[in-house]
N, C-alpha and C positions, 0 to 999 in steps of 0.2 A: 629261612634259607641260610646256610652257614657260608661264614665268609674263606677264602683262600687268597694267594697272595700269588698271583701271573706277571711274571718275567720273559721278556722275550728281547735277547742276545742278540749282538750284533757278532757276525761270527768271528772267533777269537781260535788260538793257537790250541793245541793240547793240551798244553802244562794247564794254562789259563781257564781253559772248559773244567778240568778236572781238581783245579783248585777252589773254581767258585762253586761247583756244586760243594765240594766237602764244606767249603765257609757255610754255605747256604744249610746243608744238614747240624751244623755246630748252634745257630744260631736259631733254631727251629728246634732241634733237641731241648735248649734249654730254657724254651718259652717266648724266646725275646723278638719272634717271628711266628706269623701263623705259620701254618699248613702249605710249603709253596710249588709250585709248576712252573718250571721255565721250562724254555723251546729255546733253541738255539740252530749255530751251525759251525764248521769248523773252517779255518784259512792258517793255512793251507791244507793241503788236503795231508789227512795220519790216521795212521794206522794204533789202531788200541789195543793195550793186550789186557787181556785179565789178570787180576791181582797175583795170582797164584801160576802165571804159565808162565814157560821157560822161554827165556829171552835167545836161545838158539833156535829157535822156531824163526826170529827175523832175519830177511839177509839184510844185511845193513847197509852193498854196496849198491844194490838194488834201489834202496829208499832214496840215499844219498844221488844218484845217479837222477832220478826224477823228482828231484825237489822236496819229496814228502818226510812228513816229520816220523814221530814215534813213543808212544807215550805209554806209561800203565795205569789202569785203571784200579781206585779204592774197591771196586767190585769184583765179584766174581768173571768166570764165563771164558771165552775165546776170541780170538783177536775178529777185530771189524777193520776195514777200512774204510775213513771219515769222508766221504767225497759230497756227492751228491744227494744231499740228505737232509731231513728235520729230526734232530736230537731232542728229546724229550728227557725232565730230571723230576720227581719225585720226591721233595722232604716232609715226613711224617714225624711228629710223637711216637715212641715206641707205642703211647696206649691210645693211639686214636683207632679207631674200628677198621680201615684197611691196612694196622696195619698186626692185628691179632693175630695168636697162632703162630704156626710155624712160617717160613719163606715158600713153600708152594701154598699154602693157603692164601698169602698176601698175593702171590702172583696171580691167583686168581681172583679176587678181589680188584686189583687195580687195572687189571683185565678189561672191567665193564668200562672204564674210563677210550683205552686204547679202540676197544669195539665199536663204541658208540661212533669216537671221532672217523673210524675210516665207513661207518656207516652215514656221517651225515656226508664223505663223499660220495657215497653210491655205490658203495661196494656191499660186500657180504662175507661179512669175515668170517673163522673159526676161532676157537680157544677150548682146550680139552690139556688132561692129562696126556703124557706121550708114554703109551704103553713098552714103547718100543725103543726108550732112551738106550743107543750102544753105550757098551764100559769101555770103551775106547774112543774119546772123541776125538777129531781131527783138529788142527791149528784153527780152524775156522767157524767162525759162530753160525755164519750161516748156511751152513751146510744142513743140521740136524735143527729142528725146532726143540728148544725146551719144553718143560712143563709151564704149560697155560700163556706159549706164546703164540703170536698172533698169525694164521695163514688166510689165505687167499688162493682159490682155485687147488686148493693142494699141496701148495708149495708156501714158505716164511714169507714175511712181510715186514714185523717186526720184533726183533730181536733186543731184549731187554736184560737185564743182571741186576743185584739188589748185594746192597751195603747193610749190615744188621749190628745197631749197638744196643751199650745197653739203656741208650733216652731214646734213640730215635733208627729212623730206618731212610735211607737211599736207596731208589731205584729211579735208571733212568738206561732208556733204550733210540734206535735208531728205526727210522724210516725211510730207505732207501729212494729217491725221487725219480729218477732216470741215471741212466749210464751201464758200466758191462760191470757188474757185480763180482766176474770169472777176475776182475784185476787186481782186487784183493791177494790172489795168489803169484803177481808178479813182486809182493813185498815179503816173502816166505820163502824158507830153503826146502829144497826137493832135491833128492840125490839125482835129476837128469831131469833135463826139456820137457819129458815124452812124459814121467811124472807130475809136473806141471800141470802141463795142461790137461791131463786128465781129471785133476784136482779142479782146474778153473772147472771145466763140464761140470764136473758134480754139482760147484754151486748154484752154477745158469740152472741145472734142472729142478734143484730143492727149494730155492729163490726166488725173488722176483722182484722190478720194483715199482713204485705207483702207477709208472708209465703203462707197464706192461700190464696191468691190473686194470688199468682204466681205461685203457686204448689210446691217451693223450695225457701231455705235458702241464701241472698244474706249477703254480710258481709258490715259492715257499710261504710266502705273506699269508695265503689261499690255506693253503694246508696249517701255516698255523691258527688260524681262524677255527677253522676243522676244530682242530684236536680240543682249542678250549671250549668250541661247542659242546663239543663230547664228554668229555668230562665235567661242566656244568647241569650238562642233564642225564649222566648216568649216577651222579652223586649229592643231586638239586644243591649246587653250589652257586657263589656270587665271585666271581672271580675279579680282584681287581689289582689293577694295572700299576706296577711300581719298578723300583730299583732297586740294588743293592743300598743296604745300609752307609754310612761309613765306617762302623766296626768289622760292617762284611768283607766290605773293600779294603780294607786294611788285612784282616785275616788269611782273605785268598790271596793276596800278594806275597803275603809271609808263608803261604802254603809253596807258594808259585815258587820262590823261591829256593827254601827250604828242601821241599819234596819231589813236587812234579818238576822241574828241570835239569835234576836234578843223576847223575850218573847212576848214583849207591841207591835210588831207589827203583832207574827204570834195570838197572841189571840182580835187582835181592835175587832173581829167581832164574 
């Protein structure tokens, strides 16, 4: 049974989530860390944008107005909002076996981990190609499912994006717990109200989250249990229990610093 390295976060700001995943991939790239999975959650509640979207997609005085932060992600994809949720992160070796091939092939691969976990709640999830990916996607991640992400009943569940270097590979995604998923688009600009909320609609229809999948409230402790179940027995792993290094800690701070709080990097795009 091969060993991995599970972390599980006390929940931390933006910059801070997105600082220690990249420490955590820097230090797993070049050996000096197994293979690791952390679970986290976010405080306060932000909004994430993908590495590559345009930071006029946020309204700012929206966010500012409801306390919520605002952050970009080393990742791909489209913006989430962090609320109500268990974050999952991903650090691979470029040459460990989920993480071969191209990034839809890894997606599907790291798939069986995500499936298993929402199976050992009692669900029934999917995962497939999306034949039907629009070339126009909207501000919002969860509106459209990617390739080989996670649905339930029809509609997303969880929404996931991937970091690709040249040692190692980042992926880590969201699982919505409860709350109105349509609020995400109270932190995005829309030329009028009446666009808005047609926006929120779309995602209550395409979305969904644990609540609503389950019929009831499970509490995050619960659900991170889940997921490392799942991933130990989609991948016959040993999963064990640690922390950040002190070179880790050191590093995401200098990232924290550096990058994620940083103006020039949440406005490059």
């Amino acid at each position: 049974m091969r060993q991995w390295r599970l972390l599980r976060d006390e929940p931390l700001s933006g910059a801070q989530n997105m600082a220690r995943d990249e420490a955590i991939l820097d230090a797993v790239s070049v050996g000096q860390q197994p293979p690791t999975l952390r679970l986290y959650a976010w405080q306060p509640w932000c909004l994430s944008l993908g590495y590559s979207q345009n930071y006029a997609d946020v309204d700012g005085e929206a966010l500012s107005a409801r306390g919520w932060q605002v952050v970009r992600r080393p990742t791909g994809g489209r913006a989430i909002l962090h609320a109500h949720e268990l974050t999952y992160s991903l650090a691979l070796p470029i040459d460990h076996p989920l993480a071969l091939g191209d990034v839809v092939e890894s997606y599907r691969l790291i798939s069986r981990g995500l499936m298993k976990a929402l199976e050992c709640l009692g669900l029934q999830p999917y995962s497939d190609k999306n034949p039907n990916m629009p070339s126009n996607l909207s501000a919002v991640c969860f509106q459209v499912p990617s390739h080989y992400e996670i649905t339930v009943q029809g509609r997303k569940l969880i929404g996931s994006a991937q970091l690709r270097r040249k040692e190692g590979i980042l992926q880590h995604g969201t699982l919505p717990l409860s709350g109105d998923l349509g609020d995400i688009c109270q932190a995005l600009r829309y030329d009028d109200e009446a666009e808005r909320q047609a926006a929120a609609l779309l995602v209550r229809q395409h979305a969904l989250t644990l609540q609503e999948a389950l019929g009831r409230v499970l509490e995050w402790d619960e659900v991170a249990e889940a997921f490392a179940e799942g991933f130990s027995r989609a991948f016959d792993l040993e999963l064990i229990p640690a922390a950040l290094s002190p070179a880790e800690e050191a590093r995401a701070s200098a990232l924290q610093a550096q990058v994620y709080a940083t103006s020039d990097w949440l406005h490059k795009r």
